[in-house]
TIGUVEX-701782 format. One record per residue (C-alpha): x, y, z. Coordinates in steps of 0.2 Angstrom, whole numbers, plus 5000, padded with zeros to 4 digits. Each point is the difference from the previous one (the first is absolute). Layout:
N
<site <X Y Z>>
...
This chain:
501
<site <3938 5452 5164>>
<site <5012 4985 5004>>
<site <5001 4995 4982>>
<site <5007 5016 4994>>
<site <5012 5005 5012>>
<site <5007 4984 4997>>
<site <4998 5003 4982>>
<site <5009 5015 5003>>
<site <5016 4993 5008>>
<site <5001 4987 4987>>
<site <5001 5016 4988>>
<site <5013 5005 5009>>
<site <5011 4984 5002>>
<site <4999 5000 4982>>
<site <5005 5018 4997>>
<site <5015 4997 5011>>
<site <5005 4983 4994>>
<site <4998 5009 4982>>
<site <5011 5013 5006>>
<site <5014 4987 5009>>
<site <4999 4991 4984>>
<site <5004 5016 4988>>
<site <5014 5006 5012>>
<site <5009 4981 4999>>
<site <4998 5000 4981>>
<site <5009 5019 4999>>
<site <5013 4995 5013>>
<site <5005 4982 4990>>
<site <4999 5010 4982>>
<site <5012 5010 5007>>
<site <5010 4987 5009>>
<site <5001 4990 4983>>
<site <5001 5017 4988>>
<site <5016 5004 5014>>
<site <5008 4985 4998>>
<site <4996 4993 4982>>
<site <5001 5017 4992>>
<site <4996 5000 4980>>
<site <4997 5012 4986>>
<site <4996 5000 4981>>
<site <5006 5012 4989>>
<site <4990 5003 4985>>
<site <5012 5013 4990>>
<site <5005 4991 4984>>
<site <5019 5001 5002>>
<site <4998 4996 5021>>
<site <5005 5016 5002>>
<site <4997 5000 5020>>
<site <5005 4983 5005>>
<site <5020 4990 4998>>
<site <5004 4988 4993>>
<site <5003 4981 5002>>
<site <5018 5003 4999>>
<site <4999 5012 5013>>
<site <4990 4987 5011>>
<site <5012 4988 4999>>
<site <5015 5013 5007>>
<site <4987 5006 5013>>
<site <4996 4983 5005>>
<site <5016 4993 5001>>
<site <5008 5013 5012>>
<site <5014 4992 5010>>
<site <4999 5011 5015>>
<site <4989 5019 5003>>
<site <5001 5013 4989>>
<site <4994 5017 5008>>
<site <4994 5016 4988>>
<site <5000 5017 5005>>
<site <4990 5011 4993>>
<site <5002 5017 4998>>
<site <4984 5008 4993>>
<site <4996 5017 5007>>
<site <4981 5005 5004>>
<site <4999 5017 4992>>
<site <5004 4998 4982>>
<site <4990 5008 4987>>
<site <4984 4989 4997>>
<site <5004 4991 4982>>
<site <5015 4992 5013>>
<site <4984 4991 5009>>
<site <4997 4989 4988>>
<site <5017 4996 4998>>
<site <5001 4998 5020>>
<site <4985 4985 4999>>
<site <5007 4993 4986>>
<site <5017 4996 5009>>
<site <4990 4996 5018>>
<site <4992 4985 4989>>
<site <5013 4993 4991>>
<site <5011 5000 5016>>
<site <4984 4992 5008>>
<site <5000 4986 4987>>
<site <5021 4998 5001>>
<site <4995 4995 5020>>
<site <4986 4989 4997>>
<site <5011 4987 4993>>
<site <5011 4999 5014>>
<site <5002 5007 5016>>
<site <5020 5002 4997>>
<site <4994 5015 4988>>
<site <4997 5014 5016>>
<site <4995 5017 4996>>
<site <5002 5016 5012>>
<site <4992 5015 4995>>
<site <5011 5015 5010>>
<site <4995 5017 5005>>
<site <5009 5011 4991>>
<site <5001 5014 5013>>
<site <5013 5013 4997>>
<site <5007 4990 4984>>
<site <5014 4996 5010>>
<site <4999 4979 5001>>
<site <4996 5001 4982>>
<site <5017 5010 4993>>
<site <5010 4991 5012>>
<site <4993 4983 4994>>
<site <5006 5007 4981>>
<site <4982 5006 4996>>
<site <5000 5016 4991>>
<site <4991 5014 5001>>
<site <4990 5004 4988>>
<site <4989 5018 4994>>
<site <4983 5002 4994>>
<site <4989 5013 4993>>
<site <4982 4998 5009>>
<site <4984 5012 4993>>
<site <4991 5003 5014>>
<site <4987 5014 5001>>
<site <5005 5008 4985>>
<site <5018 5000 5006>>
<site <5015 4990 4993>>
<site <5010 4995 5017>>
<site <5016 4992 5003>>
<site <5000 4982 5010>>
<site <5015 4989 5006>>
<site <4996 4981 4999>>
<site <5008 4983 5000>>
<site <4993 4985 4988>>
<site <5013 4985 5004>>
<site <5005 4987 5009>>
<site <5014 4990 5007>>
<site <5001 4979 4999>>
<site <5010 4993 5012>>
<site <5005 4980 5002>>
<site <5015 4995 5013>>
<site <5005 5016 5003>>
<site <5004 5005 4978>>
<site <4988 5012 4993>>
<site <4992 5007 4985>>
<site <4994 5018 4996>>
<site <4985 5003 4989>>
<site <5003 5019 5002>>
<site <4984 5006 4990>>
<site <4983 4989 4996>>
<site <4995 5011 4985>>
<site <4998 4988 4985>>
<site <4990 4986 5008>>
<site <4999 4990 4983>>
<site <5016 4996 5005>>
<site <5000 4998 5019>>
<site <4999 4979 4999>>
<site <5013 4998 4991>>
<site <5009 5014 5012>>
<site <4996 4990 5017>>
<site <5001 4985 4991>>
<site <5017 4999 4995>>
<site <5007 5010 5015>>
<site <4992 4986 5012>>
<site <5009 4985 4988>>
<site <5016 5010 5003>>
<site <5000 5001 5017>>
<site <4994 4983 5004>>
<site <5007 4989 4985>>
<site <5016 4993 4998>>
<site <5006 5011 4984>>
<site <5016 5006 5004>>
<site <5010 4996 4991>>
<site <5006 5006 4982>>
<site <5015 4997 4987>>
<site <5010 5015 4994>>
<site <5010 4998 4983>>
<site <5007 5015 4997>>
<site <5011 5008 4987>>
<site <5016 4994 5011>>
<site <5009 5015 4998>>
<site <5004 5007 5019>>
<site <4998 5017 4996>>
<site <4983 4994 4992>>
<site <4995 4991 5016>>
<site <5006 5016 5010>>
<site <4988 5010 4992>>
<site <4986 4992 5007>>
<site <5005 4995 5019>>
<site <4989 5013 5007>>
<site <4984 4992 4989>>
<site <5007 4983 5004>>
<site <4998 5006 5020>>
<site <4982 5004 4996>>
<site <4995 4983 4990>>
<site <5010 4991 5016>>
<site <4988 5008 5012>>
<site <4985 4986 4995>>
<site <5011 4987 4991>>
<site <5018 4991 5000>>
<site <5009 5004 4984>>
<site <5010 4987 4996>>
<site <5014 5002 4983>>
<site <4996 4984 4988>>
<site <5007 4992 4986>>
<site <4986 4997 4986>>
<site <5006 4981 4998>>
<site <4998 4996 5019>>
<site <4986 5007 5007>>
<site <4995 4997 5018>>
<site <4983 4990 5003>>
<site <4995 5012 5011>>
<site <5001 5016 4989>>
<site <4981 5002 4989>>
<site <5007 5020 4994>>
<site <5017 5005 4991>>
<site <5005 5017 4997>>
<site <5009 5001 4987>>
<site <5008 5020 4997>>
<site <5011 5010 4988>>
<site <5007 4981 4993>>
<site <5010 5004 4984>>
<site <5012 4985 5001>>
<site <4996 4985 4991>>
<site <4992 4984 5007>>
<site <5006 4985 4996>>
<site <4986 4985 4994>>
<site <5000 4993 5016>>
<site <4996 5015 5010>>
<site <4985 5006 4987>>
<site <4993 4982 5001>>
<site <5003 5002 5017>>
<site <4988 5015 5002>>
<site <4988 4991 4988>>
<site <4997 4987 5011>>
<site <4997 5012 5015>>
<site <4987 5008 4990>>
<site <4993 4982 4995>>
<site <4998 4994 5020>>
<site <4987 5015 5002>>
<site <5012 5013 5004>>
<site <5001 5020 4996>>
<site <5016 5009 4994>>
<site <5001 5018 5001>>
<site <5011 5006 4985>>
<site <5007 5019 5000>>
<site <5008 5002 4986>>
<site <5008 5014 4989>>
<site <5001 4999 4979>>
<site <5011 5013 4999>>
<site <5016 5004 5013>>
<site <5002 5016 5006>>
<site <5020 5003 5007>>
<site <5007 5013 5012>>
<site <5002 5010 4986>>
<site <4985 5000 4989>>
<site <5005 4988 4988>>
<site <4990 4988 4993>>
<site <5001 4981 4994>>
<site <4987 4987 4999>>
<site <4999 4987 5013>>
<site <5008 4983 4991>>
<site <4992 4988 5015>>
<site <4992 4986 4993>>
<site <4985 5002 5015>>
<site <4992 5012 4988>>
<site <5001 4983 4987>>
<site <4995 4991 5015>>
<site <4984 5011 5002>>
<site <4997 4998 4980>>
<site <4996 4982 5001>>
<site <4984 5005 5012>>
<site <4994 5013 4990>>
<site <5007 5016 5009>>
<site <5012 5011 4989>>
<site <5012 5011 5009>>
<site <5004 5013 4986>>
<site <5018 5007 4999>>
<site <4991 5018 4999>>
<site <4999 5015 5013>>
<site <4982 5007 5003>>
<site <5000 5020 5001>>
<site <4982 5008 5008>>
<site <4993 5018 5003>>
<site <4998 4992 5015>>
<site <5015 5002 5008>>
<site <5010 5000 5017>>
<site <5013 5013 5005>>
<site <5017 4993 4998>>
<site <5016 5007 5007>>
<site <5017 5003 4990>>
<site <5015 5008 5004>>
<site <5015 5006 4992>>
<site <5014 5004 5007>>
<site <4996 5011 5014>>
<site <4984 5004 4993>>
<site <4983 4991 5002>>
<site <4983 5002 4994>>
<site <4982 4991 4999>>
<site <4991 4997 4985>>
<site <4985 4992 4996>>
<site <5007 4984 4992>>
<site <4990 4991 4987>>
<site <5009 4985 4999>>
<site <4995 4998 5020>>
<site <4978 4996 4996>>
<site <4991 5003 5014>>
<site <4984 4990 5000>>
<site <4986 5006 5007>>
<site <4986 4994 5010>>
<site <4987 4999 4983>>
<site <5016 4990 4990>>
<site <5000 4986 5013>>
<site <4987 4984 4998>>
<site <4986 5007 5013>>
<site <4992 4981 5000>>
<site <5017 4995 5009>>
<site <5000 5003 5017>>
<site <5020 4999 5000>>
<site <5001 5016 4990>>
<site <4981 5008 5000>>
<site <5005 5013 5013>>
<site <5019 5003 4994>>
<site <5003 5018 4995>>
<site <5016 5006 4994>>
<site <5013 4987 4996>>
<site <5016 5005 4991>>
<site <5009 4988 4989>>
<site <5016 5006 4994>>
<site <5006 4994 4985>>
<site <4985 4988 4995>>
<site <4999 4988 4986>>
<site <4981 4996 4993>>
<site <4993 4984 5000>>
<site <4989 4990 4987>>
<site <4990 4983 5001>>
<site <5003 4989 4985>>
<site <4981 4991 5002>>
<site <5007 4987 4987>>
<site <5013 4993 5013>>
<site <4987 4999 5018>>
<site <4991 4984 5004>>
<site <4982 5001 4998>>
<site <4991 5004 5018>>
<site <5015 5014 5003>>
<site <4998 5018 5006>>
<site <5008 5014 4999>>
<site <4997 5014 5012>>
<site <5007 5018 4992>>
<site <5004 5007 5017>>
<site <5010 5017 4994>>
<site <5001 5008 4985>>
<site <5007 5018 4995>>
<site <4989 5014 4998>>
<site <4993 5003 4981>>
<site <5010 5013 4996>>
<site <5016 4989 5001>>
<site <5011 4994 4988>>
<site <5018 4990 4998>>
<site <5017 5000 4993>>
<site <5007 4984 4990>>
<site <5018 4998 4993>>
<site <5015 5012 5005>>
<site <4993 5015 5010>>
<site <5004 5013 5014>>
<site <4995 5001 5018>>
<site <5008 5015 5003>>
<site <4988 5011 5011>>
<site <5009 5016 4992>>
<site <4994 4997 4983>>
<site <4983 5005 4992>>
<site <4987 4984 4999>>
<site <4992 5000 4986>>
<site <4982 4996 5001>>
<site <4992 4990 4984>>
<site <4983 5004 4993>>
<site <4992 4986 5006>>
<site <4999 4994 5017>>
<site <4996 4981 5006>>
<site <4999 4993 5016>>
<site <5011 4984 5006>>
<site <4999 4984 5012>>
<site <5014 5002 5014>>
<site <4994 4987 5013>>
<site <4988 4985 4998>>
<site <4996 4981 5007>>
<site <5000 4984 4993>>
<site <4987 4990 5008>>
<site <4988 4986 4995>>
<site <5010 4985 4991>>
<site <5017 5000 4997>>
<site <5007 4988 4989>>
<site <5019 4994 5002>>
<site <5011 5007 4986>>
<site <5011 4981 5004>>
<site <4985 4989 4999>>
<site <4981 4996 4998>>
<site <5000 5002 5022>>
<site <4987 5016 5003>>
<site <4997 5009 5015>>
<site <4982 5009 5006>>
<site <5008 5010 5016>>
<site <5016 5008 4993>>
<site <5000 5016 4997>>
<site <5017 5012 4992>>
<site <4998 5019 5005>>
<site <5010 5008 4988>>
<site <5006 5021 5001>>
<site <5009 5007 4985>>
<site <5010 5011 5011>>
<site <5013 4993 5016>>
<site <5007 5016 5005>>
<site <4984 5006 5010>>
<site <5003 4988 5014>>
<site <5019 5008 5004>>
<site <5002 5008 5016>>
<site <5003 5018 4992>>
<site <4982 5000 4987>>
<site <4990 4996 5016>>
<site <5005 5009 5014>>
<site <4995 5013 4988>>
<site <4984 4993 4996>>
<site <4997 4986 5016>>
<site <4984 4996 4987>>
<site <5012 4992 4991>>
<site <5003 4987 5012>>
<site <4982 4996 5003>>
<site <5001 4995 4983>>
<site <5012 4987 5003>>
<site <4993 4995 5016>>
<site <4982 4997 4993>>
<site <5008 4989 4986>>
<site <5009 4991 5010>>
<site <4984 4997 5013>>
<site <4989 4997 4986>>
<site <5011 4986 4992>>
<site <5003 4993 5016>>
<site <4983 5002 5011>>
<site <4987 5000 4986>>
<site <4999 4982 4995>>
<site <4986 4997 5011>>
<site <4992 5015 4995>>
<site <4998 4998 4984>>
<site <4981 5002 5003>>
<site <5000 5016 5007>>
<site <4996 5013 4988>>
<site <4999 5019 5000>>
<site <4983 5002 5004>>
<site <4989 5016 4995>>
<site <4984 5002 4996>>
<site <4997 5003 4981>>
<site <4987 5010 4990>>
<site <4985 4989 4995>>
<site <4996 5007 4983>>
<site <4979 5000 4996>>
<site <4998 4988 4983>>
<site <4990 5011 4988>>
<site <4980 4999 5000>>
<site <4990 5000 4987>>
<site <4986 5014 4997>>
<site <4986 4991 5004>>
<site <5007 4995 5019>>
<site <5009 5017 5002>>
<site <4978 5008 4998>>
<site <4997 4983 5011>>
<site <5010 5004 5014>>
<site <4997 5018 5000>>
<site <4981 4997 5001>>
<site <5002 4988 5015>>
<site <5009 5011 5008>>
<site <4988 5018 4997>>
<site <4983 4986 5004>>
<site <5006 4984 5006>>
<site <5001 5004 5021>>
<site <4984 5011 4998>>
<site <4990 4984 4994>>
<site <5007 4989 5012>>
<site <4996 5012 5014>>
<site <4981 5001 4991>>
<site <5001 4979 5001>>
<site <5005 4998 5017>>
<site <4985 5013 5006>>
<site <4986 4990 4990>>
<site <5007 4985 5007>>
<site <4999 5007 5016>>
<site <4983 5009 4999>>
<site <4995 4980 4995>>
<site <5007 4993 5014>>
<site <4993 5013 5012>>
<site <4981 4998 4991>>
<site <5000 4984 5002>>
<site <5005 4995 5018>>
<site <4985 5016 5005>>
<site <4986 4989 4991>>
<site <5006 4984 5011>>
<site <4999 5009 5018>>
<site <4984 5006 4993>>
């Protein structure tokens, strides 16, 4: 009797030091899982993970950067995923560093969320047979030493890295500062105060010469130039380009005076340009697709749909580049089209086509009217043209055998979109400019950052013979395994019965 109670409390010391043991293992795991937090992502283009240059940003953090999210609990469920997606790449943002802080808010009443510069958004949600209308917010709001950033709508996650990403680098990198090189007319630099206000909100603009530029300048804009430069001002911008540095170049082929007359700009930046491969033709671009301009005469005024103003649309912009990809609407008043002569770039160069006209477009060459009064006369055939592209990759010095891997030009056939009166009209116009200027100045260390989307994986064609095999397998195959499993069970059984016996 003694031997098995005492046979029985060992049992039990053993159940419970079992049990002890198994609760310490779950509460270190989680300790360790806590603390040294890791994932693998098995998509092919690592779609739900960041990149190592966005590690390096995160890691590097000077001081706390706090995220607020505005994400509202009632969307229509295909939000959801969209919602978990977002919670993990946040999640992965803060495990390499504890400077990253995320706050998810409660959205309540909306209130918080329109007054931090969320909008509010509409949705159509099927429920019960029903189509009914929900208010939502999908944004957030980055804040660093009291600057901030606005990601008003988390819609296109493909691009959402690169979005947070370069917002964090602003606020908390030393990037402020950018050369101006204008056209040096005052009335040309008046024209674009108010968008100079705007660009001055994140960074210092600063006029420079070409031949002397600043150290601590790694972006020039140069706008509306149709003066000529002289030798040492162009080698002077090529050997900005040749220390790793971007230039941003808006310019026009054709000018377009007060009133409507035309003359082909004489500016030897266009030459300039030529040496690299990027031809600035002395043409104007016409479009179906077309923005309403304003005329007057005399007294009299009157809007007409004006196709020597393209509007590109969201389609017509380079959808792998984040910079452009969700753009929709930009005007470009009086553009020229650009070509790449392939002969001329260095080998490892690349060219991003960032805008184009639409396809039914066309353009005018020689002497020609702009006159909105007159009749356009459309040609039979339409074609569609380059308006805005990047130079990345190697660029070769046009003055020497010197190369550089990190410059980049961004080049737009058109200058008058950034004045003050094209984009208070059209404000995207202005996001243009800014996401030029941003990308040639913050996305240096992004270069690994990609659009990332998940694309179709086509089937590779079967033959015959494994289309019947497959097939076969899949009418028979679980019906003999099921049949397997039972006689190796109904074995199994029979055999352990004839040992107890």
């Amino acid at each position: 009797m003694k031997l098995k109670i005492s046979q029985k409390l060992k049992n039990n010391s053993d159940l419970i030091l079992t049990v002890a043991l198994g609760v310490g293992i779950l509460i270190l795991v989680n300790f360790f899982s806590y603390n040294f937090w890791w994932r693998h992502d098995l998509t092919a283009d690592q779609h739900y993970s960041i990149s190592p240059a966005t590690k390096n940003i995160i890691k590097n953090l000077p001081d706390v950067v706090n995220v607020k999210v505005y994400f509202s609990d009632n969307l229509p469920s295909q939000f959801m995923p969209l919602r978990q997606s977002l919670t993990d790449v946040l999640a992965e943002y803060h495990s390499y560093s504890k400077n990253f802080k995320v706050q998810y808010v409660d959205i309540k009443d909306g209130s918080e969320a329109e007054t931090a510069g969320i909008p509010k958004l509409q949705f159509n949600d099927y429920r019960q047979d029903k189509i009914e209308v929900v208010n939502g917010y999908m944004g957030l709001v980055i804040n660093y030493r009291g600057k901030s950033e606005i990601i008003e709508t988390v819609q296109n996650f493909s691009n959402f890295e690169y979005e947070l990403s370069s917002r964090v680098k602003k606020l908390t990198g030393d990037y402020s500062k950018i050369g101006l090189i204008g056209g040096g007319s005052p009335d040309q630099s008046q024209q674009m105060d108010l968008a100079r206000r705007e660009i001055s909100k994140l960074y210092s603009v600063e006029n420079v010469s070409a031949d002397k530029i600043p150290d601590d300048i790694k972006t020039i804009l140069i706008v509306a130039v149709s003066r000529k430069f002289s030798d040492d001002e162009l080698k002077g911008l090529d050997k900005f380009l040749m220390k790793g540095n971007s230039i941003v170049v808006l310019v026009d082929g054709i000018s377009i005076d007060q009133d409507l007359k035309i003359s082909e700009n004489k500016s030897n930046l266009i030459d300039w340009l030529d040496l690299y491969g990027l031809k600035v033709n002395r043409d104007l671009v016409a479009d179906s697709s077309a923005g309403i301009a304003a005329f007057g005469r005399g007294s009299v005024g009157f809007n007409v749909v004006y196709p020597f103003w393209p509007k590109i649309l969201n389609k017509n912009f380079d959808q792998n580049n984040p910079l452009v990809s969700s753009l929709d609407g930009v005007i470009l008043p009086w553009a020229s089209s650009l070509e790449v002569d392939q002969s001329k770039l260095s080998e490892g160069a690349q060219i991003s086509y960032l805008a184009k006209s639409s396809s039914d477009s066309w353009k005018f060459e020689g002497s020609f009217q702009v006159d909105p009064g007159q009749s356009f006369v459309k040609p039979e055939k339409f074609d569609q043209y380059n308006l805005a592209l990047i130079l990345s990759g190697k660029i070769k010095s046009a003055y020497g055998e010197a190369s550089s891997d990190q410059a980049r030009i961004f080049l737009v056939g058109d200058s008058d979109f950034i004045y003050d009166n094209f984009w208070q009209g059209n404000p995207i116009n202005l996001i243009f400019a800014q996401n030029l200027i941003d990308g040639a100045t913050l996305d240096a260390d992004l270069a690994n950052i990609r659009s990332k989307k998940v694309d179709a994986r086509s089937l590779e064609e079967s033959s015959v013979v494994n289309k019947e095999l497959v097939k076969y397998l899949n009418i028979f195959g679980l019906t003999v395994v099921v049949l397997i499993f039972g006689l190796i069970r109904y074995y199994l059984r029979k055999k352990t019965k004839t040992i107890e016996i």
